[in-house]
Chimera marker file (.cmm) of the C-alpha trace (Angstrom):
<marker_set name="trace">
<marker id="1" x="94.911" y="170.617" z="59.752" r="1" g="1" b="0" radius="0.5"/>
<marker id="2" x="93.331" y="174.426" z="60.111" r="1" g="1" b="0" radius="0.5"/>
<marker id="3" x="92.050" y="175.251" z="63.488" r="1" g="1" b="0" radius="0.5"/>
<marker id="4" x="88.568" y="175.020" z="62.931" r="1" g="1" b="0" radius="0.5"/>
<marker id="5" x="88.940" y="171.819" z="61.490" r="1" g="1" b="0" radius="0.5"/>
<marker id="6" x="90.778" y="170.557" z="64.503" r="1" g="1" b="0" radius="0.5"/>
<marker id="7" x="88.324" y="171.955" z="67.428" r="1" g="1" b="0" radius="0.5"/>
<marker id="8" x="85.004" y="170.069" z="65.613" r="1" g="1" b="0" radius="0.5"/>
<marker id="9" x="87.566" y="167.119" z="66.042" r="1" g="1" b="0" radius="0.5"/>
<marker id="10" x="88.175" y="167.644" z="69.688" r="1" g="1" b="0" radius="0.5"/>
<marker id="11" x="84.568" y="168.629" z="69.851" r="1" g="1" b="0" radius="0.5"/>
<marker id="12" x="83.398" y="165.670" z="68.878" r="1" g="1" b="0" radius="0.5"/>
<marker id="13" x="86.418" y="163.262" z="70.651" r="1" g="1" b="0" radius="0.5"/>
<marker id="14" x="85.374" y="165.145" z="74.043" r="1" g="1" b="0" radius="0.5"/>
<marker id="15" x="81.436" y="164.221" z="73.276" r="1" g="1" b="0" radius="0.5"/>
<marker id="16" x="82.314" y="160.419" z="72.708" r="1" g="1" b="0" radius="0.5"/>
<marker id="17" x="84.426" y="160.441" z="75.909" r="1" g="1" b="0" radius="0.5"/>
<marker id="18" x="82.226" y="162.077" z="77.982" r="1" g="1" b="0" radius="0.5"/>
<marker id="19" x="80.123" y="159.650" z="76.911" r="1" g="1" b="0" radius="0.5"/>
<marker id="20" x="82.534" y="156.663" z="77.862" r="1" g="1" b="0" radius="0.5"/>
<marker id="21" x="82.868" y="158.703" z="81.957" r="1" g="1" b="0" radius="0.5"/>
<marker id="22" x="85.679" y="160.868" z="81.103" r="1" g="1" b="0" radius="0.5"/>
<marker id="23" x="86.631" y="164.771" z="82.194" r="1" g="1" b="0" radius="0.5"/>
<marker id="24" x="87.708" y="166.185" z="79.243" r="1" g="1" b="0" radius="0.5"/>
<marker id="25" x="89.637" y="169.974" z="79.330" r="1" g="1" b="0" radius="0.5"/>
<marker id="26" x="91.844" y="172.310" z="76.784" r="1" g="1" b="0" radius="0.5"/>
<marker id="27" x="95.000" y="172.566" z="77.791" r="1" g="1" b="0" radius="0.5"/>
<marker id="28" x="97.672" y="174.469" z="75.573" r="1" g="1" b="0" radius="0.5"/>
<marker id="29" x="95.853" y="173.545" z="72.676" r="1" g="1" b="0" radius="0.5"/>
<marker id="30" x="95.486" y="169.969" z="73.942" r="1" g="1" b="0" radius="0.5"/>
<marker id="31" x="92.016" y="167.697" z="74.645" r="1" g="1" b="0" radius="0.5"/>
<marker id="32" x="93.128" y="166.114" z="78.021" r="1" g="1" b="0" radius="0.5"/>
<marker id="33" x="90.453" y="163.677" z="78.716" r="1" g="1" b="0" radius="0.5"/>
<marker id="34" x="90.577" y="161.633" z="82.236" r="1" g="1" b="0" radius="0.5"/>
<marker id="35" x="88.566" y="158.631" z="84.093" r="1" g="1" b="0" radius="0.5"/>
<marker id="36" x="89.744" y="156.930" z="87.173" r="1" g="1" b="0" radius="0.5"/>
<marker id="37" x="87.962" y="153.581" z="87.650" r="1" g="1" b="0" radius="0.5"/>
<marker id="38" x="88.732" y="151.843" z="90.946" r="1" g="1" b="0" radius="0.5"/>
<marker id="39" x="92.727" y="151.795" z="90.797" r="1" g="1" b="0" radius="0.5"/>
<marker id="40" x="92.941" y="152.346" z="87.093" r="1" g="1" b="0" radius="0.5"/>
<marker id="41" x="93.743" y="156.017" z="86.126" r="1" g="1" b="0" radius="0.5"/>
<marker id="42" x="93.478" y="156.474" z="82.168" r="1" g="1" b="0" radius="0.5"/>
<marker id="43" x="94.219" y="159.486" z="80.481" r="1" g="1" b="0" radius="0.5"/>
<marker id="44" x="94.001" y="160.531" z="76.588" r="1" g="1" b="0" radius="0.5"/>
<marker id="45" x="95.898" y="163.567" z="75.174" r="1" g="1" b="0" radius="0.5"/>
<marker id="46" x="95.177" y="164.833" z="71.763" r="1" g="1" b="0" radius="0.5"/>
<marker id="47" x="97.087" y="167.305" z="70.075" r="1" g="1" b="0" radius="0.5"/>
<marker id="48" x="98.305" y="168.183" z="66.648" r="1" g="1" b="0" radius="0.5"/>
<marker id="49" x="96.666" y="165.120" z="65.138" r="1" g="1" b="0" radius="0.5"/>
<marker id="50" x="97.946" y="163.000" z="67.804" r="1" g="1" b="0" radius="0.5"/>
<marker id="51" x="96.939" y="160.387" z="70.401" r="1" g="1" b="0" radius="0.5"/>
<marker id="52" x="99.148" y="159.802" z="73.356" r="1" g="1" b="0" radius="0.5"/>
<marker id="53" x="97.427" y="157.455" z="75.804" r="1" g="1" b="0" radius="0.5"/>
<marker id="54" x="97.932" y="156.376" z="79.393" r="1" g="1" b="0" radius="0.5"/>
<marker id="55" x="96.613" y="153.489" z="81.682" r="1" g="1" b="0" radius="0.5"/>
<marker id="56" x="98.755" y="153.455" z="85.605" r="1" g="1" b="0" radius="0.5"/>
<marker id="57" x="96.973" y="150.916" z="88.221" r="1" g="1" b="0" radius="0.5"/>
<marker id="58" x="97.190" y="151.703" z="91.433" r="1" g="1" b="0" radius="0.5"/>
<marker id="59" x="100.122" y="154.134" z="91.738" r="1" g="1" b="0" radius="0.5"/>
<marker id="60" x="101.224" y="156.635" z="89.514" r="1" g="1" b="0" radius="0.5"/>
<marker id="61" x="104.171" y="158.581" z="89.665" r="1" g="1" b="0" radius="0.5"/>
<marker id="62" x="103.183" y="162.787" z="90.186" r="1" g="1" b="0" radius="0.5"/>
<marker id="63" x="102.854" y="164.190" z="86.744" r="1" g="1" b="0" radius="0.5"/>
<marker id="64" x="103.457" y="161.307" z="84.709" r="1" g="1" b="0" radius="0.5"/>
<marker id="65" x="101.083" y="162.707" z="81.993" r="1" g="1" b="0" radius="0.5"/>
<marker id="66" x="102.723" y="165.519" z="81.807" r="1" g="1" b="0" radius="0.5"/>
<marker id="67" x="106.018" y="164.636" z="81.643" r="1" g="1" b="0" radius="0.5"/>
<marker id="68" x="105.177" y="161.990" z="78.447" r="1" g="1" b="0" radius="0.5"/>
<marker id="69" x="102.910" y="165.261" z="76.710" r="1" g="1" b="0" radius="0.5"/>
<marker id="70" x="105.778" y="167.724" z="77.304" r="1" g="1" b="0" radius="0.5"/>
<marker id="71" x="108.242" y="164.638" z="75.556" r="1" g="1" b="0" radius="0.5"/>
<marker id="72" x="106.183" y="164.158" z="72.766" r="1" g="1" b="0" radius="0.5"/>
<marker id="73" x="104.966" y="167.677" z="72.073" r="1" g="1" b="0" radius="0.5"/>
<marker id="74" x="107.589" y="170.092" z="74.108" r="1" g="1" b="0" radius="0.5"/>
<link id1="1" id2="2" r="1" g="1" b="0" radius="0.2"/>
<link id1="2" id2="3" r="1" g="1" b="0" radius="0.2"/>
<link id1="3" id2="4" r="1" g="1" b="0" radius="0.2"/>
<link id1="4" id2="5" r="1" g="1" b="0" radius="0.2"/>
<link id1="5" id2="6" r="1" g="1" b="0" radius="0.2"/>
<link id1="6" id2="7" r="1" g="1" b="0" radius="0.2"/>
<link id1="7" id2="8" r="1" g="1" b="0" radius="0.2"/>
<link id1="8" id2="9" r="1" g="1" b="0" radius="0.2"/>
<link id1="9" id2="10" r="1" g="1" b="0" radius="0.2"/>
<link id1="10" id2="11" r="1" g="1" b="0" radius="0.2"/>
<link id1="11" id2="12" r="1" g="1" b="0" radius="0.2"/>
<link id1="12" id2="13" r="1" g="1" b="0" radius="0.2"/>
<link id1="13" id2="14" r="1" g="1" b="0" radius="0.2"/>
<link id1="14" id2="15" r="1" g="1" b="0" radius="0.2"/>
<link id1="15" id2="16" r="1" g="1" b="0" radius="0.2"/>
<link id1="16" id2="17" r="1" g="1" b="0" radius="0.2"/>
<link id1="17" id2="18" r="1" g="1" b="0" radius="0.2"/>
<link id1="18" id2="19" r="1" g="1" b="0" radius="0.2"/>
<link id1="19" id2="20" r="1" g="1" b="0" radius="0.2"/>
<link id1="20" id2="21" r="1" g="1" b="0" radius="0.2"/>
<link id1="21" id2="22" r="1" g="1" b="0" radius="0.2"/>
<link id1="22" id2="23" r="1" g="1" b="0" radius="0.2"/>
<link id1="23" id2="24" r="1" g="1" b="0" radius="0.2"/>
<link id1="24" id2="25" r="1" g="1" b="0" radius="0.2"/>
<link id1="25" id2="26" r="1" g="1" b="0" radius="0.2"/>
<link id1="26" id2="27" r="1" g="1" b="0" radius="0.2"/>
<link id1="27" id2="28" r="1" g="1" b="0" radius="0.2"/>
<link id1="28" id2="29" r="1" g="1" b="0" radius="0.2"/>
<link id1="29" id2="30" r="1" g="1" b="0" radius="0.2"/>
<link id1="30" id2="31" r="1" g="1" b="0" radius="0.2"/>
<link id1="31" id2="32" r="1" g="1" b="0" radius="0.2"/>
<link id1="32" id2="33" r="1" g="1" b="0" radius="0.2"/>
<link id1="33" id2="34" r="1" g="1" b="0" radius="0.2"/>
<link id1="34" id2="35" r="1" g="1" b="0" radius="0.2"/>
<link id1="35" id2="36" r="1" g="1" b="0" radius="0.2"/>
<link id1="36" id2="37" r="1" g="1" b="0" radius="0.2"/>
<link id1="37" id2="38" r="1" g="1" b="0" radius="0.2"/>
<link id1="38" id2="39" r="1" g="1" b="0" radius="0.2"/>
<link id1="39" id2="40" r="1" g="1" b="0" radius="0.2"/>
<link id1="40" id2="41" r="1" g="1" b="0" radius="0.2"/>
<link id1="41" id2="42" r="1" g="1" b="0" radius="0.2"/>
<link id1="42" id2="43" r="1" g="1" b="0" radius="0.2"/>
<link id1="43" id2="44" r="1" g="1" b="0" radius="0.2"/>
<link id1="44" id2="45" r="1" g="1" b="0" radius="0.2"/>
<link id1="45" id2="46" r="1" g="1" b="0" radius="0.2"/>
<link id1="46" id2="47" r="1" g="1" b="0" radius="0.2"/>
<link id1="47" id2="48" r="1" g="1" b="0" radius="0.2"/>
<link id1="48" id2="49" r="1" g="1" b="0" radius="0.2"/>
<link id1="49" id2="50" r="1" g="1" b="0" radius="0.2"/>
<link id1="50" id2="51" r="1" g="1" b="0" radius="0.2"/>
<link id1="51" id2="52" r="1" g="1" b="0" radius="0.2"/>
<link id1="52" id2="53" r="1" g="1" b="0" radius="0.2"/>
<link id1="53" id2="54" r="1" g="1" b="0" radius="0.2"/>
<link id1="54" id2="55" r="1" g="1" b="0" radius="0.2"/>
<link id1="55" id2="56" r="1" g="1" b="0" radius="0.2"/>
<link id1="56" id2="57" r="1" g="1" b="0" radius="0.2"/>
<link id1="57" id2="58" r="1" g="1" b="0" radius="0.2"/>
<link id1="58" id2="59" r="1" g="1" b="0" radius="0.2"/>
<link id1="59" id2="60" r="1" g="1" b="0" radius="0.2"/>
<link id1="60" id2="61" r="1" g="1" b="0" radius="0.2"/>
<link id1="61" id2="62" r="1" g="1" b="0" radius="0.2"/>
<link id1="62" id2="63" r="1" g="1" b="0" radius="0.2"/>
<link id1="63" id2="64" r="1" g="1" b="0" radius="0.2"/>
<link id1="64" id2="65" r="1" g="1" b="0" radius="0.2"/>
<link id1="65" id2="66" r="1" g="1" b="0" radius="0.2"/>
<link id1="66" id2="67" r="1" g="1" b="0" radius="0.2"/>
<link id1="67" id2="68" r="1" g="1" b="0" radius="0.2"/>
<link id1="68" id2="69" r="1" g="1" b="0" radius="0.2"/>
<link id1="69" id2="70" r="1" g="1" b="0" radius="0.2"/>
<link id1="70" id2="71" r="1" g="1" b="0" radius="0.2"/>
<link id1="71" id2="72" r="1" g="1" b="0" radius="0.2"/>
<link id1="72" id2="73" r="1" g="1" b="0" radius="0.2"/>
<link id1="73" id2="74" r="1" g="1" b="0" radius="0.2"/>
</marker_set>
């Protein structure tokens, strides 16, 4: 997948989500896209044609995002 071709996909995956109540940012070539609602935290990473996905209720260990991102990507 070129470049181009992959920022009108986060383009358009940050639109929808922002749509939906999320914060979306780039982050080392990542779409990180967040929404807490009461004690649900959800967070979406997309990368490299990707989806890594995340729901923690109520308490979430510090990073735990991260960590699973840097597993999956490095």
């Amino acid at each position: 997948m070129g470049r181009r071709h992959a920022a009108r996909r986060h383009d358009a995956a940050a639109a929808q989500a922002r749509r939906q109540g999320y914060s979306c940012a780039t982050d080392a070539g990542a779409l990180v896209c967040t929404r807490t609602t009461g004690g649900l935290l959800e967070e979406h990473t997309l990368r490299d044609g990707l989806w890594l996905a995340s729901a923690e209720s109520d308490w979430q260990p510090e990073g735990y995002a991260g960590l699973l991102a840097h597993q999956v990507w490095g």
